[in-house]
Structure formats: C-alpha cells, structure tokens
N, C-alpha and C positions, 0 to 999 in steps of 0.2 A: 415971816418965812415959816415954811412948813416942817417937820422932820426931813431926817435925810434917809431915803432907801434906796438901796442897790440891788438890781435885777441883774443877773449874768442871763448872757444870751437874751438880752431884752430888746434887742432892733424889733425883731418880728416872733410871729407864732406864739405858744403859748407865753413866753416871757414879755412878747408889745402887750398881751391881753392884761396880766397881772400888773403891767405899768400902767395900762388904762384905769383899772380899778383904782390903783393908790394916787395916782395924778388927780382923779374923783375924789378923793378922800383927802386932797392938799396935798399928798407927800413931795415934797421936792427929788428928783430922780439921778442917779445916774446910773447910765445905761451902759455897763459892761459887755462888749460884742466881739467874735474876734473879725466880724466884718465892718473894717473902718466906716463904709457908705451906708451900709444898714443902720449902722448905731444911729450913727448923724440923722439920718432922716426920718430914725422912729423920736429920738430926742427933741428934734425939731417941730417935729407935728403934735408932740404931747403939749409942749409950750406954746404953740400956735392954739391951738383947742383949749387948754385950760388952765393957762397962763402961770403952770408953773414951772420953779428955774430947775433945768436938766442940763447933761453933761456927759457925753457920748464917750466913752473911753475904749476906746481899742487895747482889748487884751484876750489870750489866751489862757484859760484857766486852770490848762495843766503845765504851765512855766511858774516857775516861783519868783521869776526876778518878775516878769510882767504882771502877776499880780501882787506885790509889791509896789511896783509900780504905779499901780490901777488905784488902790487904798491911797496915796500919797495925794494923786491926784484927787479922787475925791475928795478928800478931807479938806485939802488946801483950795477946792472950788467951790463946793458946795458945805462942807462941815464933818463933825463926826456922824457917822451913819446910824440911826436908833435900828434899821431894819436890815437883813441882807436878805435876799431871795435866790436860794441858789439853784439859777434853775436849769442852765447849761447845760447840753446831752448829745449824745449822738450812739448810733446803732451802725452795724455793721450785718449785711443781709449773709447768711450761708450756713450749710451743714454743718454740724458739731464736726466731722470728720476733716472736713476742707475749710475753716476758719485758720486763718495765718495768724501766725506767733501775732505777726504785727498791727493786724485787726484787732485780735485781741487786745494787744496792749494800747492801742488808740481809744478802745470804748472807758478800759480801765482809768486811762489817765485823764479823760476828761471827766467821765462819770465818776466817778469815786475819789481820784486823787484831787481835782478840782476840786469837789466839795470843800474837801480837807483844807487845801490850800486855802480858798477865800475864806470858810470859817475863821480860822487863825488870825488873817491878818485884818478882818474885820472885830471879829472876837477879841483883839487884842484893845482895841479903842472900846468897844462896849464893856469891856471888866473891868477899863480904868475910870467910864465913868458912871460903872455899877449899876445901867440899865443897859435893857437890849435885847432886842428878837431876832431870831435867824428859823426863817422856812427852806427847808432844804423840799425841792422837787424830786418824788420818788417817782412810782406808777403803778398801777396793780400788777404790772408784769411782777413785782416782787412778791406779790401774794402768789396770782396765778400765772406761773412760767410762759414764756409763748416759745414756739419751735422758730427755726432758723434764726436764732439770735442768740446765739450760747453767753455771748457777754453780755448785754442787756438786762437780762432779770438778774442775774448777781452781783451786777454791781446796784442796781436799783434795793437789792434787799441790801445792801454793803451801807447804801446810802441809809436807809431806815437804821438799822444799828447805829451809825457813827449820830445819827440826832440823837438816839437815847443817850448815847452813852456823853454828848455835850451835854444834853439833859442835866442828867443827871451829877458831872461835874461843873458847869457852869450857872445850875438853877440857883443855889446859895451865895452867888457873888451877882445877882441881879440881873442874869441874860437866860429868857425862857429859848428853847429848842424845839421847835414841831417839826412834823413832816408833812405836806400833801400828795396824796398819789392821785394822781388822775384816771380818769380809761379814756372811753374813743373823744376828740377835741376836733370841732373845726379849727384848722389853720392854714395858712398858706401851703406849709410842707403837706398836708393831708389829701386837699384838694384833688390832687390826682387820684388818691385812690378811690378818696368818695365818687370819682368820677367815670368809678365803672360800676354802674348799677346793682349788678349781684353783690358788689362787697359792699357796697351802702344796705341796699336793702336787711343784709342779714344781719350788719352788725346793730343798723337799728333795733331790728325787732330781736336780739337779744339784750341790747339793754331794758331792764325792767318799766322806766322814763319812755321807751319808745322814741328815743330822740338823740341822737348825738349834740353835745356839750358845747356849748362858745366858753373860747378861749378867757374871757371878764367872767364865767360862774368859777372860774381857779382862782383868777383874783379874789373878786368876792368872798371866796375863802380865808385866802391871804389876811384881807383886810381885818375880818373878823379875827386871826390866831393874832396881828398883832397892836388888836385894840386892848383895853382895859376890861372890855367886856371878858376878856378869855386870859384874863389875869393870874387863873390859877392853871392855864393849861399847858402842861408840859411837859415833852417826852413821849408828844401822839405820833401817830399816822394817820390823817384823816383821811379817808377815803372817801373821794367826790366825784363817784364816776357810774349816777344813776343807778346804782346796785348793780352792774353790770357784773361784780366778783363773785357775784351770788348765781351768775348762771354758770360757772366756768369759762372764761377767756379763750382756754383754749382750744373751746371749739371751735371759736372763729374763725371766720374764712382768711386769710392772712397772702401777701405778696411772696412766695416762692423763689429761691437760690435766681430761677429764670424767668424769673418777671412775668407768672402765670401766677392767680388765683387757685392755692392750695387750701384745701379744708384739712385741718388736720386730725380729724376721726379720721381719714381715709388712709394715714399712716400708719397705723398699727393693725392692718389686716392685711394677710399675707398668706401666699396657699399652701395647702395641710392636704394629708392625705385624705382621704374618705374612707369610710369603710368598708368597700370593695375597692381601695387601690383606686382610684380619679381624682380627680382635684377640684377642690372645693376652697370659698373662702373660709377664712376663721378670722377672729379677732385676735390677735396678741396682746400677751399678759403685757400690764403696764407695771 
C-alpha cells in the first residue's frame, strides 16, 4: 500500500491533475468533493489507470461536522493521511461595489475557512503520528490582485499566511506546511474561456513559458514539496505559473461582471479636462 493523500476538490480540474501526479507516485487517494458523482468517477478512473486504492468522499469544506466526517472516513478506509492537499476554491464574478454580503461570505468560507478546517482535522492525525505534509492551494492572485473578484485574492493571500503560520507551529512536531500558487491552468472549468481566442491568445503570450499550464505540472509540484527530496522545505509559497507574476496579472484580459472580455488597463482611464476645457483621456492614479 502506498501513503495516504487527500485532495479536496479532487473529482476534476486542477485537484483530478494533482491526484494524477500522486496516483503516479503510488499515493493511495481520497478524493474529497462536494460533488458526490465527480468524486466517484474521478476516484474510479485513477484506480482504473493506475491501480491504486481511492475513496471518493463527499464533503463540503466549509462545514465542520462534514469534514469531520470526511477525516473519519478516510482514516477508517484508507488509513492515516501522510499528505493533504488543500485545494478546494471557488470565486465569485462582480464589482467591489455590487459583491453581496453573501458572495462574499461563500468565497471566505470555502477559501479560507476550508483551508482551516481540513488542516485541523487532518493535522490532528499527522502530529500524533509526528510526520506529515499539507499543500494548501493558493494563486498568484495573492501576489498580483485580479479585478472583479474582491474575495479571491484575499482570501488566497489569507491562505498563504495560515501555511506560514502551520509552518511555523507544526514544523517542530514533524508536519512541514507549503503553499502552491498557480497562474493560468488548462482545466475543465477554463475551457471556456480559452475558448475565446483573444483571452487565449493574450494570456499566452503574457506568460513568460508562452504556454498555459496542465493541470499534472501543479501536481508535479505537489509531488516534489511532499517527497524527501524537499525535506527541509517549509513555510514556501511556490509559485508555478511560468513567471507569469513577473509580467503583472493584472493586465490580463479577464471575464467581466457581464460576461464580456475586460482588459483591465482600460479601467483606470477616465475623462479629464484639457487644457482649453475639451475632453480628453487621462490615466488615473492607482
């Protein structure tokens, strides 16, 4: 039998890619979702392909009894967990101005309170048996903010803190804490967008790689923070997103409150007087 790792949000998209990578590396899996049918049938197909034993649990990540619930079952089906992968996320599209209380609190409680929660209750097995890795999934939005997503970059910087700060109290009792932040990723949820030309094109050629990401080079990450080889690493944020932070994010062309292709240079110019009185554009201070 192989280690036991736990993906949240592992059915599909970037978290079936990071169960690809470890299913590759033997890990035994289970696949935290809170789509019952997704889990099942990404769990099923990792064990179909590479014959190791998974275990689809439907759970919600920002409920504390269901992931309670989730850690119990795992443990009891597959064992104690050596890895979590917390990778679980969701975004909410709209203006800082017109974002609902309750938007906001949806992004918070999966993004950030999740985290929290399955740390803990995975964390709790890993310090009793004084090994143990946890990749919490960030994103460069936590470096470089993106516009119409007011909760999204702070709870992703939220997440980057709460790994240092595991870090930093769970490194001495034998459980290292890293972070991976991602940029642009093929996945299922992506697809559409890539599938309007202009926002493929530009976000390509602003990543430095000239390529947008498969969802297994996250993995591949993964695999490496929680080998031996990266034994002394911990308390990172790796950033695996083709240098992509290094051009700024957000100028990228981005999905709009109304489901138009926004460039967001194009918001911060606004008309100014001229200097005979006409109207002219300016750029606004940022």
């Amino acid at each position: 039998m192989g280690k036991v790792a736990i993906v949240t949000g592992g059915g599909d998209g970037i978290g079936y890619g990071i169960a690809t990578s470890l299913a590759q590396d033997g890990y035994d899996l289970a696949l935290w979702d809170i789509r019952a049918d997704v889990g099942q049938a990404g769990a099923k197909k990792l064990t179909a392909e590479y014959g190791v034993r998974t275990l689809a649990v439907t759970t919600d990540v920002a409920k504390a009894n269901q992931v309670e619930a989730a850690i119990k079952a795992t443990v009891d089906g597959l064992g104690v967990p050596y890895l979590l992968v917390n990778n679980a996320g969701i975004t909410r599209i709209g203006r800082m101005e017109d974002v609902s209380l309750a938007d906001w609190q949806a992004v918070l409680d999966v993004n950030l309170t999740g985290v929290f929660l399955c740390t803990q209750a995975a964390g709790r097995h890993m310090l009793a048996a004084r090994e143990g890795v946890i990749v919490n999934i960030a994103s460069v939005s936590a470096l470089t903010p993106q516009v119409y997503r007011p909760g999204y970059s702070p709870t992703k910087a939220g997440v980057v803190a709460l790994t240092q700060v595991t870090a930093l109290e769970w490194g001495p009792r034998g459980v290292r804490c890293n972070a991976v932040s991602p940029g642009q990723v093929w996945t299922s949820h992506s697809a559409a967008v890539y599938a309007i030309p202009e926002m493929y094109e530009e976000r390509r050629r602003q990543v430095p790689l000239k390529r947008i990401a498969e969802a297994t080079e996250m993995g591949s990450a993964i695999v490496f923070l929680a080998s031996s080889a990266a034994s002394y690493v911990n308390g990172v944020n790796l950033v695996v997103d083709g240098g992509l932070h290094l051009t700024m994010q957000g100028r990228m062309p981005t999905m709009g409150p109304e489901g138009v292709v926004v460039r967001p240079e194009e918001m911060y110019t606004e008309p100014t007087k001229g200097p005979q009185g006409g109207s002219q554009v300016g750029t606004a201070s940022r």
